[in-house]
ZADRENVO-380064 format. One record per residue: residue number from 0; residue in one letter; x, y, z of N, C-alpha, C in turn. Coordinates in pm, 1 decimal. Layout:
<atoms>
num	residu	n.east	n.north	n.up	ca.east	ca.north	ca.up	c.east	c.north	c.up
NUM	A	X	Y	Z	X	Y	Z	X	Y	Z
...
</atoms>
This chain:
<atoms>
num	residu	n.east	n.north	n.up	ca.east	ca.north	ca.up	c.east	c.north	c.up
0	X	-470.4	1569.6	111.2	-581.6	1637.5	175.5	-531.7	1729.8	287.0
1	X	-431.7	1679.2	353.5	-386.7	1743.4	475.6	-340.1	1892.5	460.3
2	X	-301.1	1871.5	311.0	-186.8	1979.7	226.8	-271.3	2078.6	183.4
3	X	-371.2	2049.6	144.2	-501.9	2191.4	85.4	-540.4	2084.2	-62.3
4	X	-547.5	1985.3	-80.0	-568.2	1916.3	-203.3	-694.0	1846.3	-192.5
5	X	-762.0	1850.8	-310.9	-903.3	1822.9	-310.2	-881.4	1653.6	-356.5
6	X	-942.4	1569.5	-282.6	-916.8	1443.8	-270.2	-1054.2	1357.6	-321.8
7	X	-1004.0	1287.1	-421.9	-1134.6	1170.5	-439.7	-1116.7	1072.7	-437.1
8	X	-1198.0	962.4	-384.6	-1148.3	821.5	-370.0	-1262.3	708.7	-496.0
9	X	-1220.9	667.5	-593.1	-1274.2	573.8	-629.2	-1263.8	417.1	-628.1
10	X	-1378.4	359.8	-518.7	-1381.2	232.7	-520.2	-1467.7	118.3	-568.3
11	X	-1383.5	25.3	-633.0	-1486.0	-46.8	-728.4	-1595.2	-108.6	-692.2
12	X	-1591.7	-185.3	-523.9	-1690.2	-259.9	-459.7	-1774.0	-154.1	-416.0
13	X	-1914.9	-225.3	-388.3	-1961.6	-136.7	-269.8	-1948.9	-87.1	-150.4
14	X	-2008.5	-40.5	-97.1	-1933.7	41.3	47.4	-1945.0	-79.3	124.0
15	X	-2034.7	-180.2	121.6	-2013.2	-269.3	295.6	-1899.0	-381.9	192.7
16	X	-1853.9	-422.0	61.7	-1749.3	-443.4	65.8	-1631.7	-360.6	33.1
17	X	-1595.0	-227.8	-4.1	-1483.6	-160.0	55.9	-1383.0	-263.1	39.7
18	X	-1260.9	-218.1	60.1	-1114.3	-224.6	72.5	-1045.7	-371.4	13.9
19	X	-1152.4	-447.0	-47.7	-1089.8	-563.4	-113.2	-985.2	-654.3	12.4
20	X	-920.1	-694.9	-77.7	-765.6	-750.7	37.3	-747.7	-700.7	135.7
21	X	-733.9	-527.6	140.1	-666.1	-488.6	274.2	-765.1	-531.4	358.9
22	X	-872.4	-528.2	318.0	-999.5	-554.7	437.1	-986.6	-659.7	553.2
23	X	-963.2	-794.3	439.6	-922.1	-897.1	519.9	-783.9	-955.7	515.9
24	X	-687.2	-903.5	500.0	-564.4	-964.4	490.6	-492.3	-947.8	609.3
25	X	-363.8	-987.8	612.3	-301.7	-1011.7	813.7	-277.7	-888.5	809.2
26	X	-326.5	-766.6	778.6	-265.9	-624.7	862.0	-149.2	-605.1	881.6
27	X	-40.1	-689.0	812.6	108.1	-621.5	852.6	110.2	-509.2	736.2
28	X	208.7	-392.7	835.7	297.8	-304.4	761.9	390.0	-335.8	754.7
29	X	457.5	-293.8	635.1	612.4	-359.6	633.9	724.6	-213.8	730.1
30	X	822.6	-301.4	820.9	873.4	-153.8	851.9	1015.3	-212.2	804.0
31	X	1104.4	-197.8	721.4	1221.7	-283.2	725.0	1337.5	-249.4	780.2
32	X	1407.5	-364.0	879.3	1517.2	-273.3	909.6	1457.1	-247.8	1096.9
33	X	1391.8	-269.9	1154.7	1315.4	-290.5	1277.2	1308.5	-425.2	1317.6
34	X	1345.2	-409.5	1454.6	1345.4	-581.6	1513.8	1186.7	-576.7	1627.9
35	X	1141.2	-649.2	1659.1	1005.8	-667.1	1757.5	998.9	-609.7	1822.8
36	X	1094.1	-508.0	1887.5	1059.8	-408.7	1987.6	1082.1	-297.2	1979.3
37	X	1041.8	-263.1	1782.6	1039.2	-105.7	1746.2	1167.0	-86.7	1751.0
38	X	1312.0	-132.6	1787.4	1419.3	-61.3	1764.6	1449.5	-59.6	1620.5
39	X	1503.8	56.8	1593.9	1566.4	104.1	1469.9	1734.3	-5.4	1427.7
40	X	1709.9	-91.0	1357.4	1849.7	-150.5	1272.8	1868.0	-163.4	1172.7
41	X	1837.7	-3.4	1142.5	1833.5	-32.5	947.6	1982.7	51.6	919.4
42	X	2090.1	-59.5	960.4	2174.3	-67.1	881.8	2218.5	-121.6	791.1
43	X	2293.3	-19.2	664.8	2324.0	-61.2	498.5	2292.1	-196.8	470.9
44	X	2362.6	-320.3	539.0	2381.7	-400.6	498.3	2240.7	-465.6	513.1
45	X	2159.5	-442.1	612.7	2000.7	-522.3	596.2	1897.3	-462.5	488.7
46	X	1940.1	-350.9	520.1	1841.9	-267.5	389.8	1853.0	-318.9	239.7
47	X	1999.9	-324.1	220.1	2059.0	-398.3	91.3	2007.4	-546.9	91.8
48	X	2022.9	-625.5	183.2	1964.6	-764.3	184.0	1804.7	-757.0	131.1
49	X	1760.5	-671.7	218.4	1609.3	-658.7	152.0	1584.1	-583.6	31.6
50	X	1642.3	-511.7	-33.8	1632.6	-485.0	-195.8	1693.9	-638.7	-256.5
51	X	1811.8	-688.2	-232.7	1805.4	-806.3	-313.7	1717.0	-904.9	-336.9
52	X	1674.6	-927.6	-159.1	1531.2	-1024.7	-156.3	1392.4	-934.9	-325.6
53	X	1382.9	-806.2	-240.8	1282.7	-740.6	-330.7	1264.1	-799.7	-449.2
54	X	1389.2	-766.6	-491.7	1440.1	-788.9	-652.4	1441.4	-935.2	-731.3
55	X	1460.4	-999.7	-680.1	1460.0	-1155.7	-693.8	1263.8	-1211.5	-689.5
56	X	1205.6	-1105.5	-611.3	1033.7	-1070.5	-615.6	992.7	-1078.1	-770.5
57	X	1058.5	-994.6	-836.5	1008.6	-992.1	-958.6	1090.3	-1041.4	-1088.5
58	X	1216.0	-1118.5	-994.2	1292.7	-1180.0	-1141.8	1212.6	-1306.4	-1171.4
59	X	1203.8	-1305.5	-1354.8	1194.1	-1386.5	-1404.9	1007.5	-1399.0	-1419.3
60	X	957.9	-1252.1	-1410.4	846.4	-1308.7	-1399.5	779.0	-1165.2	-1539.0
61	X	846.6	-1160.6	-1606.0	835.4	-1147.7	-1753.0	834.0	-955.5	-1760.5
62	X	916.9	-916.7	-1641.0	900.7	-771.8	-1665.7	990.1	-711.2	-1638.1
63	X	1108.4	-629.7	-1617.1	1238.5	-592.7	-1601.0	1210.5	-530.1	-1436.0
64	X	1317.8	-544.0	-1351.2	1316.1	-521.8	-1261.5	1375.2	-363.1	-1209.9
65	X	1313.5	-276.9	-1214.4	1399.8	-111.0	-1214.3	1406.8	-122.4	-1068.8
66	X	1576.8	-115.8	-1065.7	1636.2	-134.3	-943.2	1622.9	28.4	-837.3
67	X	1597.0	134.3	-884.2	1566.3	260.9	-825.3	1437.0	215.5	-783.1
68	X	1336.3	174.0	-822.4	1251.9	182.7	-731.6	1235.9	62.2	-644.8
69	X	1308.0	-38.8	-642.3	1301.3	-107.7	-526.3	1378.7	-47.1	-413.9
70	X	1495.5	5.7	-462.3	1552.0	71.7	-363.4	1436.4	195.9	-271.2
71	X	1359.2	297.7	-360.2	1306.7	354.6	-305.6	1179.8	301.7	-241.9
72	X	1163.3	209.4	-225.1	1038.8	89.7	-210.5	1060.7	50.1	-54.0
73	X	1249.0	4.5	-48.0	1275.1	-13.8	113.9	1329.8	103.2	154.9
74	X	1383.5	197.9	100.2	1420.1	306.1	189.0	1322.8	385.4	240.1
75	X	1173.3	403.8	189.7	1055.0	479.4	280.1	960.8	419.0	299.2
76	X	1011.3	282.1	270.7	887.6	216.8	362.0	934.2	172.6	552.9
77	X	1068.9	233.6	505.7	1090.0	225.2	693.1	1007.9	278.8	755.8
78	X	956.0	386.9	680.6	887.4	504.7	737.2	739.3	461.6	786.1
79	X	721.5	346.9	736.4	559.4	312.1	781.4	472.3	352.5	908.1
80	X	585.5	276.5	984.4	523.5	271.8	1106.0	509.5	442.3	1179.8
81	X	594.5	496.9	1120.8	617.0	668.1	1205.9	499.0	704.5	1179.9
82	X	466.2	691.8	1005.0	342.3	747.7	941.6	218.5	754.9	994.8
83	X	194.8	577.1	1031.0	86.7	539.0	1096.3	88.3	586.9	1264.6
84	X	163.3	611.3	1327.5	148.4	681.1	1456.1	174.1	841.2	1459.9
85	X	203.3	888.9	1348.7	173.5	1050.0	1305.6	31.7	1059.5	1274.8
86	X	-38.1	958.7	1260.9	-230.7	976.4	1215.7	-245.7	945.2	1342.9
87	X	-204.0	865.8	1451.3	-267.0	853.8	1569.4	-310.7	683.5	1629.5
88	X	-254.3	617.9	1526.3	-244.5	479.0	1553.9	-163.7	453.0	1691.4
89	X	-132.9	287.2	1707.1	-130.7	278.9	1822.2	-70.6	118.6	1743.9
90	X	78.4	99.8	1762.2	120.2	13.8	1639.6	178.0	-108.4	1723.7
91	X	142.4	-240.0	1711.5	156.3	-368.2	1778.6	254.3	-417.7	1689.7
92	X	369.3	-479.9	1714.2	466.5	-594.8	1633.3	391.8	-719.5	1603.3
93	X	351.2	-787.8	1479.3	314.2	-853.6	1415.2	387.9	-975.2	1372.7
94	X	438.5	-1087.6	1425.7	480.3	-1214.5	1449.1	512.5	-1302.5	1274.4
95	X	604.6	-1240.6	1217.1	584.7	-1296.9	1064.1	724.3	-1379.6	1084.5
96	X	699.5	-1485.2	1124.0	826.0	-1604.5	1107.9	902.9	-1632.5	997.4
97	X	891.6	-1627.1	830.1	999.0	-1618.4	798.6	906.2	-1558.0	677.5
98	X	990.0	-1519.9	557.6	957.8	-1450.8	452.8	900.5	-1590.3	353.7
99	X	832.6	-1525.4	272.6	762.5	-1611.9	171.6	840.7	-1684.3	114.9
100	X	917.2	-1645.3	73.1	1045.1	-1731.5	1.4	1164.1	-1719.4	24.7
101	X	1175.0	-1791.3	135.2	1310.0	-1820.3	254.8	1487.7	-1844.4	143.3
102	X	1436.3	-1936.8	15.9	1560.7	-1985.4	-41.9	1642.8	-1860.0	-107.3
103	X	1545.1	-1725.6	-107.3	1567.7	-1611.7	-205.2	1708.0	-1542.4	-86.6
104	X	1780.2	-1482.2	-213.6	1938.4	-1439.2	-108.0	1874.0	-1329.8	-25.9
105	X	1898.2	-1268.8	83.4	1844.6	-1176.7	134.9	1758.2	-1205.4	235.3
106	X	1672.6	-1298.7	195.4	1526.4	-1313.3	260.9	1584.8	-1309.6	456.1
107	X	1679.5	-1347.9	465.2	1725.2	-1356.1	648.1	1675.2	-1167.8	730.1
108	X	1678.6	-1088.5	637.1	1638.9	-983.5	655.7	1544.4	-883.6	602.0
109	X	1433.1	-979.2	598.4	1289.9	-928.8	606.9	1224.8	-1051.1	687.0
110	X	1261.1	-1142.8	774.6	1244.9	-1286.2	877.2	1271.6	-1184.1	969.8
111	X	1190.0	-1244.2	1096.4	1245.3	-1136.1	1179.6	1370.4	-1222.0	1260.1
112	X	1433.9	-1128.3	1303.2	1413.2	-1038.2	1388.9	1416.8	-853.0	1320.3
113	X	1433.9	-890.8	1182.9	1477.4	-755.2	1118.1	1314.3	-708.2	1023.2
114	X	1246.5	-811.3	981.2	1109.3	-819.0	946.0	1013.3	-672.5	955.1
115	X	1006.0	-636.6	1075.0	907.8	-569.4	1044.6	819.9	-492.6	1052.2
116	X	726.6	-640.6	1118.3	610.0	-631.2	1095.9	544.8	-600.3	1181.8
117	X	455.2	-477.3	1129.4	349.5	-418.5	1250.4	175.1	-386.7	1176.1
118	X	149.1	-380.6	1275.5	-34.7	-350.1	1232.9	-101.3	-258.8	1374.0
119	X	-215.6	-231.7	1306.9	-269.2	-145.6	1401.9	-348.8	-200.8	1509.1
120	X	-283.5	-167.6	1647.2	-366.2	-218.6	1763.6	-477.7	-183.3	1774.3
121	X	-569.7	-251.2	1802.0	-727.1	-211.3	1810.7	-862.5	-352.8	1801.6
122	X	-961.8	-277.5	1863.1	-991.7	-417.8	1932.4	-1112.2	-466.5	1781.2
123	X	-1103.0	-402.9	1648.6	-1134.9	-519.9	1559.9	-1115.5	-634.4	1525.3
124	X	-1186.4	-769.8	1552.7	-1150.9	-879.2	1493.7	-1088.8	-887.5	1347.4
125	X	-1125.5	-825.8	1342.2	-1018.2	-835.1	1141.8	-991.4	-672.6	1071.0
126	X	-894.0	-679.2	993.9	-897.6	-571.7	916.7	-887.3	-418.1	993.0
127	X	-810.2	-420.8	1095.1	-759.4	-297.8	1170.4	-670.3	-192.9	1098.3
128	X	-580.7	-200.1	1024.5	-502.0	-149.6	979.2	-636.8	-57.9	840.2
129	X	-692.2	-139.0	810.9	-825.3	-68.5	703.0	-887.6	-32.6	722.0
130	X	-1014.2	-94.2	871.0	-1083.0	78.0	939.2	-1045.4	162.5	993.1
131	X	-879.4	166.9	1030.3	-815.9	282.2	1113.6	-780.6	327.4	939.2
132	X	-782.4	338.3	851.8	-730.8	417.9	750.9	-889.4	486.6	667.0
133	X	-939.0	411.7	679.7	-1090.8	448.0	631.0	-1150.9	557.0	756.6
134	X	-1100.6	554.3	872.7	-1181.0	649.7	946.7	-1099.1	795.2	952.7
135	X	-994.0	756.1	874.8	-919.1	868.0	839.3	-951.2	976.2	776.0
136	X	-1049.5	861.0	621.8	-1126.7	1016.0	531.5	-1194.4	1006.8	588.9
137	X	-1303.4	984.8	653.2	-1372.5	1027.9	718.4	-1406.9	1150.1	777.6
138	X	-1250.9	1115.2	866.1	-1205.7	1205.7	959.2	-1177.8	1379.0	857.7
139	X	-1165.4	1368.7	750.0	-1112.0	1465.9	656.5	-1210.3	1530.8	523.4
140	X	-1323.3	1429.2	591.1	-1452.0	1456.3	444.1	-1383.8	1409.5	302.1
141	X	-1287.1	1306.4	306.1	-1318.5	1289.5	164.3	-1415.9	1239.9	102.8
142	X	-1424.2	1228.4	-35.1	-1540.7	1179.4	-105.3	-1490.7	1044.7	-170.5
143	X	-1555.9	977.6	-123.6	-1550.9	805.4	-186.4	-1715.5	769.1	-243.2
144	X	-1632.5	745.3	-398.4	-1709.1	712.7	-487.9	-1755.5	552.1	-448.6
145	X	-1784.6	472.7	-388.3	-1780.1	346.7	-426.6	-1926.6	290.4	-587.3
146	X	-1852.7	153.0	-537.5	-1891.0	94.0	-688.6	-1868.7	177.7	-818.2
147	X	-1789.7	199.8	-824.0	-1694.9	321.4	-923.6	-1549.2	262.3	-978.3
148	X	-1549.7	191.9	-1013.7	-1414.1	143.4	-1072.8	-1384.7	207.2	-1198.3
149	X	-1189.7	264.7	-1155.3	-1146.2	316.6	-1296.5	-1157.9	235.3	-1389.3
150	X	-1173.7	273.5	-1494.4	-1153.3	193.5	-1610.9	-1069.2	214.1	-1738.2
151	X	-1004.8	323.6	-1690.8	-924.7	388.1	-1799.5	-855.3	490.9	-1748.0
152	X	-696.7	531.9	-1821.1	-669.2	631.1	-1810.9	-648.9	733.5	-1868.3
153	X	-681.3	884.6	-1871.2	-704.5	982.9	-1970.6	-523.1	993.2	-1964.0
154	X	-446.5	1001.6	-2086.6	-328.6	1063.2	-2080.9	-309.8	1171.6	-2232.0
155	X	-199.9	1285.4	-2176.6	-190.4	1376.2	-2289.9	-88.8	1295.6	-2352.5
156	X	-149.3	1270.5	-2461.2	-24.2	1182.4	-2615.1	86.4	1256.3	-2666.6
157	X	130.4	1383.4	-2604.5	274.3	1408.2	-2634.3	296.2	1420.0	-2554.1
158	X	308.5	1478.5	-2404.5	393.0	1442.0	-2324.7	378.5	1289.1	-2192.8
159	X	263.4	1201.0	-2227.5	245.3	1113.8	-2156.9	235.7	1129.5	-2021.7
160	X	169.5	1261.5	-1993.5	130.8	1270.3	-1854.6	-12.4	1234.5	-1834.8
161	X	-32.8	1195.6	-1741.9	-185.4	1131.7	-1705.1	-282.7	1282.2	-1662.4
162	X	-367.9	1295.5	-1712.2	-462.7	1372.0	-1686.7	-603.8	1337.0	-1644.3
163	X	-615.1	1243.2	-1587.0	-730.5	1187.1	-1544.1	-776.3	1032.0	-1529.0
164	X	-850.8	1033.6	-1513.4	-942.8	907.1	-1500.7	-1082.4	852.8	-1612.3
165	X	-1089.0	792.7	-1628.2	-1212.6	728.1	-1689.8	-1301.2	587.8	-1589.4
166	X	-1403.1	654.8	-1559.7	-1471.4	563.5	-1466.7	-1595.0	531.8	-1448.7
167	X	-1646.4	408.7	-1437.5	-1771.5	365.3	-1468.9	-1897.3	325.1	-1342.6
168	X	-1940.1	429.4	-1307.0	-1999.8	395.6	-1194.9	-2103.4	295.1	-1212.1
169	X	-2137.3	230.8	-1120.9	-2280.3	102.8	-1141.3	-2393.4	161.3	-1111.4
170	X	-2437.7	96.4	-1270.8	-2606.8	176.9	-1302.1	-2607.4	314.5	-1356.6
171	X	-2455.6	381.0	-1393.8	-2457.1	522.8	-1459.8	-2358.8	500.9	-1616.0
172	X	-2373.4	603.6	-1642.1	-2277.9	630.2	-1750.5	-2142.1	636.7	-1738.1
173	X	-2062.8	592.3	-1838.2	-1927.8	651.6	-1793.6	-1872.0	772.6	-1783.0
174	X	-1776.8	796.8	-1681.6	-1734.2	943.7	-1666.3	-1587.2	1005.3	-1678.9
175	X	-1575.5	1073.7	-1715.5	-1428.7	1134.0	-1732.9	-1407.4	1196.4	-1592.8
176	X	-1308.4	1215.2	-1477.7	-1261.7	1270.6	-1417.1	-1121.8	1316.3	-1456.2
177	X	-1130.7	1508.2	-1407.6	-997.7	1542.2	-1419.9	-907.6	1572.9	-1298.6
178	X	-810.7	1500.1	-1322.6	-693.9	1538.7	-1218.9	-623.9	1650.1	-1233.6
179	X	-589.3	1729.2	-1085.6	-502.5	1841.2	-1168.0	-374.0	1852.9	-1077.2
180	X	-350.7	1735.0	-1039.0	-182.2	1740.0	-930.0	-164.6	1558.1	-962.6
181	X	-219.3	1506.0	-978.3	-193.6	1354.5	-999.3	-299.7	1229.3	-970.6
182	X	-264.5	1110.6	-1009.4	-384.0	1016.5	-1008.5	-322.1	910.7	-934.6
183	X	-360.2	844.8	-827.7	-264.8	700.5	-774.0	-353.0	592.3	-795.6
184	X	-340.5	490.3	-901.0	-361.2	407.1	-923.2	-378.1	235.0	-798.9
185	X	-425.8	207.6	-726.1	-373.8	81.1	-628.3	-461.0	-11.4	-658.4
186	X	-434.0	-128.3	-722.3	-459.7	-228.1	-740.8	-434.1	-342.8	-658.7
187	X	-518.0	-405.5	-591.7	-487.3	-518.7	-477.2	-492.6	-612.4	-546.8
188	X	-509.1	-722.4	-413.4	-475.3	-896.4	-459.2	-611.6	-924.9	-573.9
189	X	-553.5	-982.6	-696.6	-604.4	-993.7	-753.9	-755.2	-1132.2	-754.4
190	X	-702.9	-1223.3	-609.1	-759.2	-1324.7	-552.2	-918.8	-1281.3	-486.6
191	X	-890.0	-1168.8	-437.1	-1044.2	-1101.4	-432.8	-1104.9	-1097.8	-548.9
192	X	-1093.7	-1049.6	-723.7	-1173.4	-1016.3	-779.8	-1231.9	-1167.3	-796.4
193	X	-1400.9	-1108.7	-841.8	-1494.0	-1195.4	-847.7	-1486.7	-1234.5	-970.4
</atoms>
């Protein structure tokens, strides 16, 4: 949007439920490679610890692990926190004592002191990091479809590029939307769906 790109948001809930998980989940960003007081220690060797941790995320859980994008997964997600105080946030260190699965090789560096973890300061009881991102389009007029869940994706069958959306608003017909620079798919915790 920022760029000159015409932006649409389709969300499956309704507007007063919005954002699924992010809504209510602990608000950390991941910053990796950062110790609790915002200093920068993303040297090789922690960054690498945390792609191995990454990677060990999805071994064995019935899908091949493409090691380029975990790599590119921790190398710009350092970037989180810059991102979120380039919109105008206001970013608190977030207290995550050890990683989910401590026995995994690596895991010592995504524990803090190398962890992390930050969220957005602000005086909401819950879900800060999701109305500071929601007041964003706002802030930009995008258009959010809610109760609109994709349901499909339009792709061209010889070169397998995605050209759209297929989406079913509640109480309408289904609709074809066309994309004409790209489509981002984000699927949350699946523990929200009803």
């Amino acid at each position: 949007s920022d760029l000159g790109a015409n932006v649409l948001v389709l969300e499956k809930a309704p507007q007063n439920f919005a954002g699924g998980n992010s809504r209510v989940c602990g608000q950390c960003v991941w910053v990796p490679g950062t110790d609790q007081n915002g200093n920068v220690v993303q040297s090789p060797s922690v960054l690498y610890n945390e792609e191995v941790y990454f990677a060990q995320m999805g071994d064995g859980q019935g899908f091949p692990t493409d090691t380029t994008l975990i790599q590119t997964l921790v190398q710009n997600s350092k970037d989180n926190k810059t991102w979120f105080e380039g919109l105008g946030a206001t970013m608190q260190y977030t207290i995550f004592p050890q990683p989910f699965y401590p026995q995994f090789m690596g895991a010592w560096a995504v524990s803090t002191p190398y962890g992390g973890s930050w969220s957005v300061k602000t005086t909401q009881p819950y879900g800060g990091n999701w109305f500071f991102l929601e007041s964003q389009l706002a802030k930009r007029n995008i258009n959010v479809m809610y109760s609109t869940p994709a349901v499909g994706l339009i792709q061209n069958p010889t070169t397998g590029e995605i050209a759209g959306v297929v989406a079913n608003p509640s109480g309408g017909a289904t609709i074809n939307i066309k994309a004409n620079k790209g489509v981002v798919l984000c699927a949350g915790g699946y523990e929200y769906n009803p």
